[in-house]
C-alpha positions as CSV (number, residue, x, y, z in Angstrom):
1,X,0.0,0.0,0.0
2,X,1.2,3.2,-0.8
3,X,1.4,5.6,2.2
4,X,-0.8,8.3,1.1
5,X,0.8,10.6,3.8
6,X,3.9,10.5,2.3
7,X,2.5,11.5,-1.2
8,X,0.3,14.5,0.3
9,X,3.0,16.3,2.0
10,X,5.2,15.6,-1.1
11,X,2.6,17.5,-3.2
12,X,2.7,20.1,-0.2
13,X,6.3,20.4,-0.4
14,X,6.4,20.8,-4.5
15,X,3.8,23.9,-4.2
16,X,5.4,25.7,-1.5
17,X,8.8,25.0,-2.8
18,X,9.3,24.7,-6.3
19,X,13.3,24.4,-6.0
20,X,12.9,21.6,-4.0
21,X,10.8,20.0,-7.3
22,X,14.1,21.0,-9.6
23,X,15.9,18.6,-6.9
24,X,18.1,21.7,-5.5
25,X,16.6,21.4,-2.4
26,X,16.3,17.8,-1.5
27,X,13.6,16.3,0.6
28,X,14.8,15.3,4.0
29,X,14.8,11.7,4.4
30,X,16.1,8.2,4.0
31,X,16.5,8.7,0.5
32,X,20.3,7.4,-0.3
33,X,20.2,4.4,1.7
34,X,16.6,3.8,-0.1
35,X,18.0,4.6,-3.1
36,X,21.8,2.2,-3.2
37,X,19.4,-0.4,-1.1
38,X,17.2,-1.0,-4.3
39,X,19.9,-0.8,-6.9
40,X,21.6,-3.3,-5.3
41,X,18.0,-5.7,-5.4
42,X,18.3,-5.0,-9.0
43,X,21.9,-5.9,-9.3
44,X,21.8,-9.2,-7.4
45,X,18.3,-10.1,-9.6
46,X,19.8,-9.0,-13.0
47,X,23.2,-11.0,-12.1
48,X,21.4,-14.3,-11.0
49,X,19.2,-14.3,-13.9
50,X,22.7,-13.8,-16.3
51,X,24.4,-16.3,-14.5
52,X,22.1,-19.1,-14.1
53,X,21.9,-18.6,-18.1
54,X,25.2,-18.8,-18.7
55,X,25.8,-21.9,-16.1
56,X,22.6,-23.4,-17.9
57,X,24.1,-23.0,-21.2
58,X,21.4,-20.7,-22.7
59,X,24.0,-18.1,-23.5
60,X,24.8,-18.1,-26.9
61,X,28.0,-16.9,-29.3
62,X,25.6,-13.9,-30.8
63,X,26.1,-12.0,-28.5
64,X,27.7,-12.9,-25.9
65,X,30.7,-14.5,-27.4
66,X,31.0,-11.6,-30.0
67,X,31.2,-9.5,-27.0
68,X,33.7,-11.3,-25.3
69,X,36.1,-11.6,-28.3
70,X,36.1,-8.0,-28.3
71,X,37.1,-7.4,-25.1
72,X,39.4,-9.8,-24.9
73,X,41.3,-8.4,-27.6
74,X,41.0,-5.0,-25.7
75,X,42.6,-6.8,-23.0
76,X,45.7,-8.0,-24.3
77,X,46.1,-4.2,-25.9
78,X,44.7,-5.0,-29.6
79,X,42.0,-3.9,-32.0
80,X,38.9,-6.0,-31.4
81,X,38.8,-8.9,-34.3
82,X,35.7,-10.9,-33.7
83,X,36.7,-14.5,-35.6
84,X,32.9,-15.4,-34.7
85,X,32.0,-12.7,-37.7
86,X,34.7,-14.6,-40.0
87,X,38.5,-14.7,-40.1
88,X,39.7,-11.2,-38.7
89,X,36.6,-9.7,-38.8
90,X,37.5,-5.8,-37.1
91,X,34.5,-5.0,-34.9
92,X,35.0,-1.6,-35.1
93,X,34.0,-2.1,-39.0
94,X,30.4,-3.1,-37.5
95,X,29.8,-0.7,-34.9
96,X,31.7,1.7,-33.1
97,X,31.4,0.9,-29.4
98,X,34.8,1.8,-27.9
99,X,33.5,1.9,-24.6
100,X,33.7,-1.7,-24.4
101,X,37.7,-1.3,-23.5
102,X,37.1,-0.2,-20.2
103,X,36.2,-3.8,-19.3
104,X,39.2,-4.7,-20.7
105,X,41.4,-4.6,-17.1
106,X,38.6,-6.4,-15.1
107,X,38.8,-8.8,-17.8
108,X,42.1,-9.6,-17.6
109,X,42.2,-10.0,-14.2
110,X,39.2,-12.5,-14.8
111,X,39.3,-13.7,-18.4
112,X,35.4,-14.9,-17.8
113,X,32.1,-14.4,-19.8
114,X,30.9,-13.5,-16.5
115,X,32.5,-10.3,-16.0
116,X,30.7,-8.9,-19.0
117,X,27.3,-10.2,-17.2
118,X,27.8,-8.5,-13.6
119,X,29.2,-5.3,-15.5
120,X,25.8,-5.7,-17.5
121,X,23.8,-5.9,-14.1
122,X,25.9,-3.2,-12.5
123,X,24.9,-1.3,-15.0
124,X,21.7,-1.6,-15.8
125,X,21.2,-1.5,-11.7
126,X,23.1,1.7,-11.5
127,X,20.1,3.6,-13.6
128,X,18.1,3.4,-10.5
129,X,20.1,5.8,-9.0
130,X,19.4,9.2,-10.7
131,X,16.1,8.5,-11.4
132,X,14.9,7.3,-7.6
133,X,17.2,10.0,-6.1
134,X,15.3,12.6,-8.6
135,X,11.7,11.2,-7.0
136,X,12.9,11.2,-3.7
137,X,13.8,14.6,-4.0
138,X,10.9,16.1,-6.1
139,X,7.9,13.9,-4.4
140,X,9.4,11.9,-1.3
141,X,10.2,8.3,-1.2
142,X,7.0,6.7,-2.0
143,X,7.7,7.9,-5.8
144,X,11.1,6.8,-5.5
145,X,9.7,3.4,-4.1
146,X,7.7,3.3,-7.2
147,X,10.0,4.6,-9.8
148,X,12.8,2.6,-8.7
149,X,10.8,-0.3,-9.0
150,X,8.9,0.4,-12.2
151,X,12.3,0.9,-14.0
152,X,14.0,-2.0,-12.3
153,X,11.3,-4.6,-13.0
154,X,10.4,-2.7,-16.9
155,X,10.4,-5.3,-19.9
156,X,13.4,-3.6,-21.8
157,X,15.3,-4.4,-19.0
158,X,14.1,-7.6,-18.1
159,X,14.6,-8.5,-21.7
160,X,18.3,-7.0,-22.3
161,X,19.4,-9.4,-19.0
162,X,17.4,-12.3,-20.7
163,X,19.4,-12.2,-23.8
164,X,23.5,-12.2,-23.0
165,X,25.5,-9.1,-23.2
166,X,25.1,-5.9,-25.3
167,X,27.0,-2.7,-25.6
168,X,24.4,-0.6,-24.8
169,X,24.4,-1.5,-21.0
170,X,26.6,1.4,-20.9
171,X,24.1,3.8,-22.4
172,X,21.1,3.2,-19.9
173,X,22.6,4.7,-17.0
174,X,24.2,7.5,-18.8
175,X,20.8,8.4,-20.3
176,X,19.3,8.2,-16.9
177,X,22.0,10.3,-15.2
178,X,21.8,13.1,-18.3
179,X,17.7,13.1,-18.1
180,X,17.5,13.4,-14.5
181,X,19.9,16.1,-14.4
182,X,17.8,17.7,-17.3
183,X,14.7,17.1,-15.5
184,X,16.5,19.2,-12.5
185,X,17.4,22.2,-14.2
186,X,21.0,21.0,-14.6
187,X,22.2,21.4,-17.8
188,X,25.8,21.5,-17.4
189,X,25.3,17.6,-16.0
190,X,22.7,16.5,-18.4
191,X,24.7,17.7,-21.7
192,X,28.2,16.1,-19.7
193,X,26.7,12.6,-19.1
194,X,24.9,12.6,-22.7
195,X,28.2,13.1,-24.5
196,X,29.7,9.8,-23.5
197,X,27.2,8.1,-25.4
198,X,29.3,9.0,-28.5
199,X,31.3,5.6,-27.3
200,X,28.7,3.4,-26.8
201,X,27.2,2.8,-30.4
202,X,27.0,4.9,-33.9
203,X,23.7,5.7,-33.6
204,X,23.3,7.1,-30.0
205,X,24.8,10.7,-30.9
206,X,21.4,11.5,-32.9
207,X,20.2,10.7,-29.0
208,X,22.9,13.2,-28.2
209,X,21.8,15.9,-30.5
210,X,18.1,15.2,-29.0
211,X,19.4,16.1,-25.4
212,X,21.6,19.1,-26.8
213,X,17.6,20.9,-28.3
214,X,16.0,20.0,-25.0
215,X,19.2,21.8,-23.3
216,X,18.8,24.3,-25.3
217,X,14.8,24.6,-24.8
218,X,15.1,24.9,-21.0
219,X,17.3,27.5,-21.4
220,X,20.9,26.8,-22.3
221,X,20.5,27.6,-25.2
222,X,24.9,28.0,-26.3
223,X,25.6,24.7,-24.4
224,X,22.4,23.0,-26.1
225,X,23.4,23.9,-29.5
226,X,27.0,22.7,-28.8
227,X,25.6,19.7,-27.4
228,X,23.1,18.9,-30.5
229,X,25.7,19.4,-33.1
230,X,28.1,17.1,-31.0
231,X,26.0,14.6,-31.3
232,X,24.9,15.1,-35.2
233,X,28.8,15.4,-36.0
234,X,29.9,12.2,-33.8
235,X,27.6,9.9,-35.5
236,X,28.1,11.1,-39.2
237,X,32.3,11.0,-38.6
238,X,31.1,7.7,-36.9
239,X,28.7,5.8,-39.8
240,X,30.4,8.0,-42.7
241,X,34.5,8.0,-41.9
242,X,35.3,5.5,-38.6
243,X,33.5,2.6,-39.7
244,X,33.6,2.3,-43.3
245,X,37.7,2.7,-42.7
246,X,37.3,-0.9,-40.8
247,X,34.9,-2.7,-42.8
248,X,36.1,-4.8,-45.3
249,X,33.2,-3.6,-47.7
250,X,33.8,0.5,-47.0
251,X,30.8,1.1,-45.9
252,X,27.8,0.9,-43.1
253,X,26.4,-2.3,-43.4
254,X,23.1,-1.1,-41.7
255,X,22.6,1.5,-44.0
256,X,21.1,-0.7,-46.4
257,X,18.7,-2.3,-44.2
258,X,16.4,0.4,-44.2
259,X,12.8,-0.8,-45.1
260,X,11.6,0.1,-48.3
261,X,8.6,1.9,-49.4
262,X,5.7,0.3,-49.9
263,X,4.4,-0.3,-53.7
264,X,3.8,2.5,-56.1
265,X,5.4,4.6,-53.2
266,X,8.9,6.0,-54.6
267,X,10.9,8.9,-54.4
268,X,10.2,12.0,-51.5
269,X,6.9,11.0,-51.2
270,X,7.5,7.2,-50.4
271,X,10.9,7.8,-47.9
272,X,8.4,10.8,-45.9
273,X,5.6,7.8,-46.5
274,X,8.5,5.4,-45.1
275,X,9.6,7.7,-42.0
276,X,6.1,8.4,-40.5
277,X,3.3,6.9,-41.6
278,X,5.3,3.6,-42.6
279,X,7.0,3.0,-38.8
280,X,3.5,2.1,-37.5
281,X,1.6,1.2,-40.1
282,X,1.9,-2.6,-39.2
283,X,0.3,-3.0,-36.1
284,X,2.1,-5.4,-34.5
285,X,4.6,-5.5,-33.3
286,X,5.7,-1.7,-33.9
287,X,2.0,-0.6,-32.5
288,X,2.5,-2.9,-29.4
289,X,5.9,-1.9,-28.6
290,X,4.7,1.6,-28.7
291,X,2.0,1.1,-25.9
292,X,4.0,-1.1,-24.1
293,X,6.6,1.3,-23.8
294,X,4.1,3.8,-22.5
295,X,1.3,1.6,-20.5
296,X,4.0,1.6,-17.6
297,X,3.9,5.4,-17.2
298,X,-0.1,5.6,-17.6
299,X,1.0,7.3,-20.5
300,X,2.0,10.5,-18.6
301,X,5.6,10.5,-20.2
302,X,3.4,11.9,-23.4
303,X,3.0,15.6,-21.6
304,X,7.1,15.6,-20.9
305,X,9.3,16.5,-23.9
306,X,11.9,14.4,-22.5
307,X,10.2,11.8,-24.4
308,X,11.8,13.1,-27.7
309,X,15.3,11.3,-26.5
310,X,13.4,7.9,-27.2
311,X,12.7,8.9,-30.7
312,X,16.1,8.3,-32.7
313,X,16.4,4.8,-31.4
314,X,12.5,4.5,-32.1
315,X,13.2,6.1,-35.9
316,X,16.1,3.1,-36.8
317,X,14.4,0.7,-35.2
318,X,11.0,0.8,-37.1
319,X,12.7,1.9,-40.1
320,X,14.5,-0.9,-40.5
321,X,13.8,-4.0,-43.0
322,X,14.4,-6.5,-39.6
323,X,11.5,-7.3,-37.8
324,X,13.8,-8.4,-35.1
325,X,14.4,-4.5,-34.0
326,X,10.5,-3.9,-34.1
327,X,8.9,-5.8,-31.2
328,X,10.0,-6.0,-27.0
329,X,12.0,-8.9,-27.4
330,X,16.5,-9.0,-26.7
331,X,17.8,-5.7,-25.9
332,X,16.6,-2.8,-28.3
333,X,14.4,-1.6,-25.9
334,X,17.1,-1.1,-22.8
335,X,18.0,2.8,-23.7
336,X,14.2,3.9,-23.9
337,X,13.5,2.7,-20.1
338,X,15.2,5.6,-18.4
339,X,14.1,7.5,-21.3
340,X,10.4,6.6,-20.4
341,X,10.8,6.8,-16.7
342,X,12.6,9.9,-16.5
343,X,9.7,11.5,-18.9
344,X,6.9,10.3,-16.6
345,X,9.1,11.7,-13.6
346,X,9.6,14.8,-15.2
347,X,5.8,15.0,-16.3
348,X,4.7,14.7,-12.4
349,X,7.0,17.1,-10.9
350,X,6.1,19.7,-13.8
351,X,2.0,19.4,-13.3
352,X,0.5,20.1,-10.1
353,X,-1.5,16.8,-8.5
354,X,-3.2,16.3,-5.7
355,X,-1.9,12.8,-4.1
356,X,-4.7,11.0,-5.1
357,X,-3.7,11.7,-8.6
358,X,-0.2,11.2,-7.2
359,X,-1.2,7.4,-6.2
360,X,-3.3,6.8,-9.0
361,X,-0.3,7.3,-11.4
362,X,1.9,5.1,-9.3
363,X,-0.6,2.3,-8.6
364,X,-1.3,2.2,-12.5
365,X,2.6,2.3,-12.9
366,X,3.4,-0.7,-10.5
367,X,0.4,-2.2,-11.3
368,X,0.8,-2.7,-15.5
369,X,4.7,-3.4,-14.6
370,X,3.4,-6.5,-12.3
371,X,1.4,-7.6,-15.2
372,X,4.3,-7.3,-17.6
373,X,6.6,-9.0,-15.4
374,X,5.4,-12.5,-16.1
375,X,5.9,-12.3,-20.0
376,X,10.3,-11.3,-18.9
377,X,12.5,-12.6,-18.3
378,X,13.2,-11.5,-14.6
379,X,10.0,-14.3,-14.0
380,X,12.8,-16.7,-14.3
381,X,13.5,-16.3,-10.4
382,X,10.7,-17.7,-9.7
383,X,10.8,-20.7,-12.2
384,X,11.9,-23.9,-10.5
385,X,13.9,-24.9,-13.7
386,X,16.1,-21.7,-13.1
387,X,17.4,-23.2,-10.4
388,X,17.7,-27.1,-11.2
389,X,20.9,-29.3,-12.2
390,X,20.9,-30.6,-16.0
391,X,22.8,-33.7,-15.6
392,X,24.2,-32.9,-19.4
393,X,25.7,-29.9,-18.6
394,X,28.4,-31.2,-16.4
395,X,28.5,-33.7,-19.5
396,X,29.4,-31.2,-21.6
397,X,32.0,-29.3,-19.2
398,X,34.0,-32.4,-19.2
399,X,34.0,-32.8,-22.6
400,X,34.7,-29.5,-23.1
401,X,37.9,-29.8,-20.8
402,X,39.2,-32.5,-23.7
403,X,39.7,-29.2,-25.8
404,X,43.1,-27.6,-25.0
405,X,43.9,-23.9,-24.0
406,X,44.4,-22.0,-27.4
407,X,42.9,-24.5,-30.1
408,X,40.6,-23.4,-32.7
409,X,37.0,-24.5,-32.4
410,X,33.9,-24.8,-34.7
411,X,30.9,-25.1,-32.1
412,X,27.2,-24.7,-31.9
413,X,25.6,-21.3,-31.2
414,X,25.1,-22.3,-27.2
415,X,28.3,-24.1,-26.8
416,X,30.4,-20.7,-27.8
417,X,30.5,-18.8,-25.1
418,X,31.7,-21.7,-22.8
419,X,34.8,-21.9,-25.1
420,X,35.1,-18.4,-26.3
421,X,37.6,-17.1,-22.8
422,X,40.1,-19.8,-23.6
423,X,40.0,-20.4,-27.5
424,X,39.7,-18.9,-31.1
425,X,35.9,-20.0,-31.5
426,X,33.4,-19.2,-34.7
427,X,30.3,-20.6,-35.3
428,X,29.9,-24.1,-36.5
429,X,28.2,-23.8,-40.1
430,X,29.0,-20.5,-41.1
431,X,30.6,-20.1,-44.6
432,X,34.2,-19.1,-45.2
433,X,35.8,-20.5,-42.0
434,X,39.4,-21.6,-41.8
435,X,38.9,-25.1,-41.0
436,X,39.4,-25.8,-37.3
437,X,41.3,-28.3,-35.5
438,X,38.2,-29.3,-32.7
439,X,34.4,-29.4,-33.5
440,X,31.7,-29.5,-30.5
441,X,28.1,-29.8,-31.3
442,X,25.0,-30.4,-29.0
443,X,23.0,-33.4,-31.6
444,X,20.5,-33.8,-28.6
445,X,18.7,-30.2,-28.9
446,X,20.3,-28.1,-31.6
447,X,19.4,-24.4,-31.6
448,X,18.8,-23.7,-35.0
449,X,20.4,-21.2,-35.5
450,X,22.6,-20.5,-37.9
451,X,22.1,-23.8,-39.3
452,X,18.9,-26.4,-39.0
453,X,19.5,-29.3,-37.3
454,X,19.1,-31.4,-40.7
455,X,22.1,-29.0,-42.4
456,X,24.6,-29.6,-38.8
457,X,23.9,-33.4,-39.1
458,X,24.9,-33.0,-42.8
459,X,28.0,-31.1,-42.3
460,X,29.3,-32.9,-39.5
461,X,29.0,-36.4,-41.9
462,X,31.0,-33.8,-44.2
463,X,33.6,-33.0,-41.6
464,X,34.1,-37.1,-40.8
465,X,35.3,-37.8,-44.8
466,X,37.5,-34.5,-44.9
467,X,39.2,-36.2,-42.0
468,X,37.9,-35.3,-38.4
469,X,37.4,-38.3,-36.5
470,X,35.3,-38.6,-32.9
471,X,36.5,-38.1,-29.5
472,X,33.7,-38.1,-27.4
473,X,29.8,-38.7,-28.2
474,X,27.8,-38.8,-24.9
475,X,25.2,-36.7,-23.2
476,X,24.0,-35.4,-26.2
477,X,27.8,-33.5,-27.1
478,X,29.8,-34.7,-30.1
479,X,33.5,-33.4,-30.1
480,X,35.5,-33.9,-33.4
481,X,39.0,-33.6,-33.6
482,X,40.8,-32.9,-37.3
483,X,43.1,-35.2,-37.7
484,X,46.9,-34.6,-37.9
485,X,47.7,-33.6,-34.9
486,X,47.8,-35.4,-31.5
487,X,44.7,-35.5,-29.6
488,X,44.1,-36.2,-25.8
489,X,43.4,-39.9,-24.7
């Protein structure tokens, strides 16, 4: 129950004292210890949930093992190469996420998959901060209660921790930092924790050049501009110079995977058709993820123009020609939760209510995240399987162990990053490999992906006449071994 108290004197507090709404006069109270207390709940959940995945072998080499080739390179002082793309594939030919090397000395003191999944939960937790601290000083802590809880339990989140490791883990908490300080009146902070994100993937400085206007708009109107056209200038030298110097094509892949018009739509007409009309016109999934994003807030976030930062990642995502990027599922959706949240924050402290408006927001707010929660993958704490002992994974670890430190392995999609802090790993069945000395499958339940289970049964009866023999064949786990050079007995 929300303590209605706490909410009316809140409101009190935000008439008579509208500093203390712009957070410069902060509300008495436990608010820190409330605060670090429930980012470190979301840490611990987000980490179990990563872990247990990766113990569980649900990981999977896109993305995790991508990730972890690239900071392993960073690690031992090179240009990430991601062998998992093909042979010497340059990341930064992809996308441009430099921010990835400051993981580089924690993972060299832990060369472990898991160090990208507790710097994922740290932060992702770490987002709770700004944006409870900002209710806690604006409305008291039953907002902060509600905000740090509607934000920690949200469905982008939930689904970024259900689905391995992603660069833009780095990008939620500097997004929540930036908008909170916006939200606050300070611009200085909001335009010096939006520039970072200039590091964290090409397409985030058009998010960049969004905060810069709505700096400018509240007033700073020098340090706005400078801001925007930071942003606008890092991602062109970014998509236009950066990357196409890496990739082996010289260009931006992703710039031909905008969706096309539809028929007898061409020219202006059918890329303005394309860029409004066209990124909803299919109601689902663009439609749903669009209210989804919103239902959380009670659709507040609407009256806050900090709502505009969602809208470049919004624009590529239902521009594109992969459905993939459209609906709630993986991580695309991670950045627009502090957007969302720090817009619905923004919206209350900017309107007068009266705390029963106050609650009914927040009760609608906890109330749709509750009913979202079950469809996440945070629900997985709750599961009895999250927590149970597969027999064939330990299998698989000691078959794994037959593989020595260093060799060059072909394995399925799941069995990658188990392999990928100790070996040159790619992904068994994609073209235009070297060949490698070891081969580990799972025959027993396949993923699918990138090959069908049919097409991995067919190339591993390949593999046995080009001269791979069997070591081990049990649990489910084939291992192949090219032979010509000694392998363990």
């Amino acid at each position: 129950m929300l303590p209605v108290p706490n909410l009316r004197s809140a409101v009190q507090r935000r008439r008579a004292c509208p500093a203390a709404a712009e957070g410069r006069d902060p509300v008495p109270g436990p608010g820190g210890r409330t605060v670090w207390g429930l980012a470190a709940v979301c840490f611990a959940a987000y980490a179990v949930v990563s872990l247990r995945r990766q113990q569980r072998m649900l990981t999977t080499g896109f993305d995790l093992g991508i990730f972890e080739q690239v900071v392993r390179c960073y690690a031992h002082g090179r240009l990430p190469v991601v062998d998992l793309k093909g042979p010497g594939f340059q990341e930064l030919g992809d996308h441009f996420s430099p921010i990835l090397a400051t993981l580089a000395p924690l993972y060299r003191a832990w060369p472990s998959p898991a160090v990208l999944l507790l710097a994922q939960a740290a932060l992702f937790a770490l987002a709770v901060v700004p944006l409870a601290r900002w209710a806690q000083r604006a409305m008291g802590p039953a907002v902060a209660w509600a905000v740090g809880l509607g934000y920690g339990a949200s469905w982008g989140i939930a689904s970024a921790v259900g689905f391995d490791f992603h660069e833009v883990c780095f990008a939620v908490p500097l997004l929540a930092f930036s908008l909170a300080a916006l939200g606050q009146g300070r611009l200085r902070a909001a335009s010096g924790w939006s520039l970072p994100l200039l590091l964290v993937k090409e397409d985030l400085g058009l998010t960049v050049a969004v905060i810069g206007v709505l700096i400018a708009w509240r007033g700073g109107r020098r340090l706005g501009w400078a801001t925007a056209a930071a942003g606008l200038v890092g991602s062109a030298l970014e998509v236009l110079v950066v990357i196409p110097a890496f990739n082996p094509g010289g260009h931006y892949t992703y710039l031909d995977g905008l969706d096309s018009a539809p028929a007898g739509a061409s020219g202006l007409p059918g890329q303005l058709y394309r860029l409004t009309v066209g990124l909803v016109a299919a109601p689902d999934p663009k439609a749903l993820t669009l209210v989804l994003l919103l239902a959380p807030t009670a659709f507040l976030a609407l009256r806050s123009a900090l709502l505009w930062a969602a809208v470049p990642t919004l624009v590529w995502r239902f521009a594109s020609d992969n459905p993939l990027y459209w609906g709630t599922n993986a991580q695309y959706s991670a950045v627009l939760m502090p957007v969302v949240f720090a817009a619905f924050l923004d919206a209350l402290a900017r309107r007068p209510a009266d705390a029963r408006s106050l609650r009914h927001y927040l009760v609608v707010q906890l109330a749709v995240t509750a009913l979202l929660l079950p469809q996440f993958p945070l629900v997985q704490l709750a599961q009895p399987g999250t927590w149970r002992a597969d027999p064939r994974i330990a299998g698989a670890r000691r078959i794994m162990d037959l593989i020595p430190d260093g060799a060059s392995v072909a394995a399925g999609n799941r069995l990658v990053p188990q392999l990928t802090d100790r070996a040159t790993v790619t992904e068994f069945g994609l073209s235009a490999r070297p060949a490698p000395r070891w081969i580990m499958l799972d025959t027993a339940t396949p993923q699918g992906w990138p090959i069908t289970a049919a097409q991995q049964a067919d190339l591993v009866d390949r593999a046995r006449t080009e001269g791979y023999r069997t070591v081990a064949d049990a649990d489910g786990f084939l291992l192949l071994h090219l032979a010509g050079e000694p392998s363990p007995r």
